[in-house]
C-alpha positions in Angstrom: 0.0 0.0 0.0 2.8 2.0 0.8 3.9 3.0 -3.0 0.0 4.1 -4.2 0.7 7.1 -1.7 3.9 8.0 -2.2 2.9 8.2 -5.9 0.6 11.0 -4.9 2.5 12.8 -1.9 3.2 16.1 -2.7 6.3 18.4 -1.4 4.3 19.2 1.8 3.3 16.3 3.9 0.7 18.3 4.1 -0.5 20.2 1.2 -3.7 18.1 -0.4 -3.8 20.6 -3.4 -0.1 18.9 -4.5 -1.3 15.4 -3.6 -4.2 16.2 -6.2 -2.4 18.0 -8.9 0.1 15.0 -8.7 -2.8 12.4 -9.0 -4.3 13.2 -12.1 -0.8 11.7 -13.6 -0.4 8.7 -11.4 -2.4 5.1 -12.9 -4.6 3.8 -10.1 -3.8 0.3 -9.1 -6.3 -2.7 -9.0 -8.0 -3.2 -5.5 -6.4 -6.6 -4.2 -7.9 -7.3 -1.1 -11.5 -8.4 0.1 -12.3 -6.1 3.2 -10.7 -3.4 5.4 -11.1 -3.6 9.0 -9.7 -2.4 12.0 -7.6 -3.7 15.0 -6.5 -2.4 18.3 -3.1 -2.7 19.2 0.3 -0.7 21.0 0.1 1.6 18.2 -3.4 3.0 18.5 -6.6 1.5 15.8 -5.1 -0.2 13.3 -6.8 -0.2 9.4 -6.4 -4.0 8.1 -6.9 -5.3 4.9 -7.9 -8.9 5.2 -6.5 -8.9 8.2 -3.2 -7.3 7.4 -1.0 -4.6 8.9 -1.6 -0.9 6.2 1.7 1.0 6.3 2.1 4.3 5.6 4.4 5.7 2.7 7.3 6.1 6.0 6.1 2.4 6.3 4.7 3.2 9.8 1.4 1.5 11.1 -1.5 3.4 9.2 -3.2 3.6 12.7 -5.4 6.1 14.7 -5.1 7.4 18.0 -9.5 6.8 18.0 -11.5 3.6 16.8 -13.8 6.5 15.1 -11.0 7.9 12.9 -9.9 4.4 12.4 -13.1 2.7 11.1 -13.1 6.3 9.2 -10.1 5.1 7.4 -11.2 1.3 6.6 -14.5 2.6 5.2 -12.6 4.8 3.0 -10.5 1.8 1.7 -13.7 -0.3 2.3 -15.2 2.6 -0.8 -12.7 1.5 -3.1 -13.8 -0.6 -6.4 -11.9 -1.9 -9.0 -9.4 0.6 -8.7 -7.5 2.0 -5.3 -8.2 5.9 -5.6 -5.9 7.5 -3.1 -7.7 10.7 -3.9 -11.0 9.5 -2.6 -9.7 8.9 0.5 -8.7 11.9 2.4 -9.0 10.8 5.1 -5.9 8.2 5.0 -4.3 11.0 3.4 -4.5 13.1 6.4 -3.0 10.0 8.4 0.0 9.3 6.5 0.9 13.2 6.6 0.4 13.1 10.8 2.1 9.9 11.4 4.8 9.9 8.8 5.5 14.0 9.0 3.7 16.0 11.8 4.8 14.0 14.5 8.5 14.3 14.2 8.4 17.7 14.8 4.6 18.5 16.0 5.3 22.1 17.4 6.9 23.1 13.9 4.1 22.1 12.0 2.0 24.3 14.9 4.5 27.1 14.6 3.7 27.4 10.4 0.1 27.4 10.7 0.5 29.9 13.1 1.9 32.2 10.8 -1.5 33.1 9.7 -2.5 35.3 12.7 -0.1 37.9 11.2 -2.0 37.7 7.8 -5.1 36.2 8.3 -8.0 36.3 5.6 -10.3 37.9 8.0 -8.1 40.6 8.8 -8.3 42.4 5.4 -11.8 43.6 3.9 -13.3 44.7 0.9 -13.9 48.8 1.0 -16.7 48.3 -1.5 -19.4 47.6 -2.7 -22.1 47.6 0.8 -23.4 44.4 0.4 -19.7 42.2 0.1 -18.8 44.0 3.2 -21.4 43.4 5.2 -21.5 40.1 3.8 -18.0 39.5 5.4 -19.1 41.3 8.6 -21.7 38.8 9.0 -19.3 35.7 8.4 -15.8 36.9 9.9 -17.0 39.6 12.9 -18.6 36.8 15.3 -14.7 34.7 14.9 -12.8 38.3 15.8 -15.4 38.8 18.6 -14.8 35.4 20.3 -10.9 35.9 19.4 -11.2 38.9 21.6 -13.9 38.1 24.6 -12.6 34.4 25.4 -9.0 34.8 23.8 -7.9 38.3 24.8 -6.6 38.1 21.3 -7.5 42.1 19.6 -6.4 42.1 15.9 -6.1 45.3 13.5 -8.6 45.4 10.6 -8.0 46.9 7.4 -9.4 47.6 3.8 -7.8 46.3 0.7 -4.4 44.5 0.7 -1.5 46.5 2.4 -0.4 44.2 5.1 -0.9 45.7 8.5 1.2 44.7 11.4 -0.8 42.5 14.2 -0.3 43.3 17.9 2.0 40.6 19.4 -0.4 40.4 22.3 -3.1 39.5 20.0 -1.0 37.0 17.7 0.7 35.4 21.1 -3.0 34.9 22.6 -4.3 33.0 19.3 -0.8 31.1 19.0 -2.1 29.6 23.2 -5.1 28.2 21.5 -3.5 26.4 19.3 -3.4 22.3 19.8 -0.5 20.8 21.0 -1.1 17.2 19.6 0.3 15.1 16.0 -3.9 14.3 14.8 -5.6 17.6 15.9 -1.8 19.8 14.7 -2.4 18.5 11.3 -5.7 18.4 10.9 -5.3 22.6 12.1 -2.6 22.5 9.5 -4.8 21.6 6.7 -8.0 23.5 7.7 -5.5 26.8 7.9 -4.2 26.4 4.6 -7.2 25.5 2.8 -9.0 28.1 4.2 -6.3 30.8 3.9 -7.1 31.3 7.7 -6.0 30.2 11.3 -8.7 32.2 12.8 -11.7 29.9 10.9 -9.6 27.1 12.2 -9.7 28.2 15.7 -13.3 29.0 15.7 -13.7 25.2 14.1 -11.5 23.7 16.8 -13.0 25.3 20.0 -16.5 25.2 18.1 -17.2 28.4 17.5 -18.4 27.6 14.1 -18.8 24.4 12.2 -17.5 22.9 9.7 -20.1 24.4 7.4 -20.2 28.1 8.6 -16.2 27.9 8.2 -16.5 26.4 5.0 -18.6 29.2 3.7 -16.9 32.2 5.6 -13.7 30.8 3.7 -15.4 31.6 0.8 -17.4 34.6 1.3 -15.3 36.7 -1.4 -15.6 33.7 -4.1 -19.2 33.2 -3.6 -19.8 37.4 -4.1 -18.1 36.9 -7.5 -19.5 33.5 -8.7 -22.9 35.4 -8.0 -22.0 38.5 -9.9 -20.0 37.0 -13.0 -21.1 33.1 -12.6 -19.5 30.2 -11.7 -15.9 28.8 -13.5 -16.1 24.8 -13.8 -12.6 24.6 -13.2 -12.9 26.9 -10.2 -15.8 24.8 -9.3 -13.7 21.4 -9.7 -10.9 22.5 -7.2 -13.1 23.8 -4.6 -15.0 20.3 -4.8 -11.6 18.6 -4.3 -10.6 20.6 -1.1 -13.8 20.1 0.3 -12.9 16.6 1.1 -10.2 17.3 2.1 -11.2 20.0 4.8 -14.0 17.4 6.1 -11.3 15.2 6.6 -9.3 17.3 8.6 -12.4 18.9 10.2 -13.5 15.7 11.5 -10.3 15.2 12.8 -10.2 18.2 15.1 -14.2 17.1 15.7 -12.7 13.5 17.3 -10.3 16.2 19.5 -12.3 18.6 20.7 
């Protein structure tokens, strides 16, 4: 199993969006086994096929610290037909990134995602027309609000694109919310990329929001112009692919919180 995804890792362990581009040239490999399971054992809930040990491309046990995110996993392999689709399983994905990258060096992997509070999508607003920025008041104020009353964590707004200097109060108060383990690090990772925001993925980890409000406040700006000058298949296509991809990793910091 090991070689089907190191075909499709990308140069991040865990950027989905490289895993994807690098799929679509990768030949899918005939399914060989008859049922995926799950076993415990010392290294967490292991995923079996027919019985057997999955190891990672680091060929580590493909294992989770939760039977949940386990028989997650094995349903996902369970999904498979003819064909072994790494890309329809995001959830495995997700695993082989935690286990085989983010946990030798969790608090790095913490430390890049963090980087986001000094830039953060819902830092920087439209200055026109009304309706897009009230739009993004609606979806982005109630996150700043909760960053500020349970966080201590006050952050600069500004229009347009000039980058604007965060207080180091503020950033250090998000950066104490963070998590500190392998699963719900990566999984924070992920949701902070995709999104182009750590605050959405601290309002999805403490549930502030779920996985739906963040997925749409990601995308207010998108929406606005899909709804003014229609929707781009291709546009349409990608989103549809990091969707899964942000479940997975939702669900993950879900099975943490």
């Amino acid at each position: 199993m090991r070689e089907l995804f190191d075909e499709v890792a990308g140069k991040s362990p865990l950027d989905p969006r490289e895993a994807s581009r690098k799929s679509s040239r990768t030949p899918l490999r005939k399914r060989f086994y008859t049922s995926a399971g799950v076993a415990e054992g010392p290294d967490g809930f292991a995923v079996t096929l027919d019985g057997k040990p999955v190891r990672t491309p680091g060929r580590n046990p493909l294992a989770a610290p939760t039977r949940e995110l386990a028989e997650a996993m094995a349903a996902e392999w369970e999904a498979q037909k003819d064909d072994i689709d790494p890309m329809a399983m995001p959830l495995t994905r997700l695993a082989n990134s935690v286990i085989d990258g983010v946990a030798k060096d969790v608090q790095a992997v913490a430390d890049d995602a963090a980087k986001y509070f000094e830039t953060d999508l819902l830092f920087y607003r439209a200055g026109f027309p009304e309706a897009l920025i009230t739009r993004q008041a609606e979806h982005w104020d109630p996150v700043l609000r909760w960053a500020a009353d349970a966080l201590g964590a006050h952050f600069i707004l500004t229009e347009g694109v000039i980058h604007v200097r965060q207080p180091e109060t503020a950033v250090a108060a998000a950066r104490g919310a963070l998590p500190s383990e392998a699963w719900p690090v990566g999984a924070f990772h992920v949701v902070t990329t995709i999104t182009g925001s750590a605050m959405l993925a601290l309002a999805l980890k403490h549930g502030v929001l779920d996985g739906a409000q963040v997925w749409a406040a990601a995308h207010v700006d998108e929406d606005w112009n899909s709804e003014k000058w229609g929707a781009d298949d291709e546009v349409a296509a990608r989103r549809a692919t990091r969707l899964k991809d942000f479940e997975a990793a939702a669900r993950v910091l879900k099975a943490f919180s």
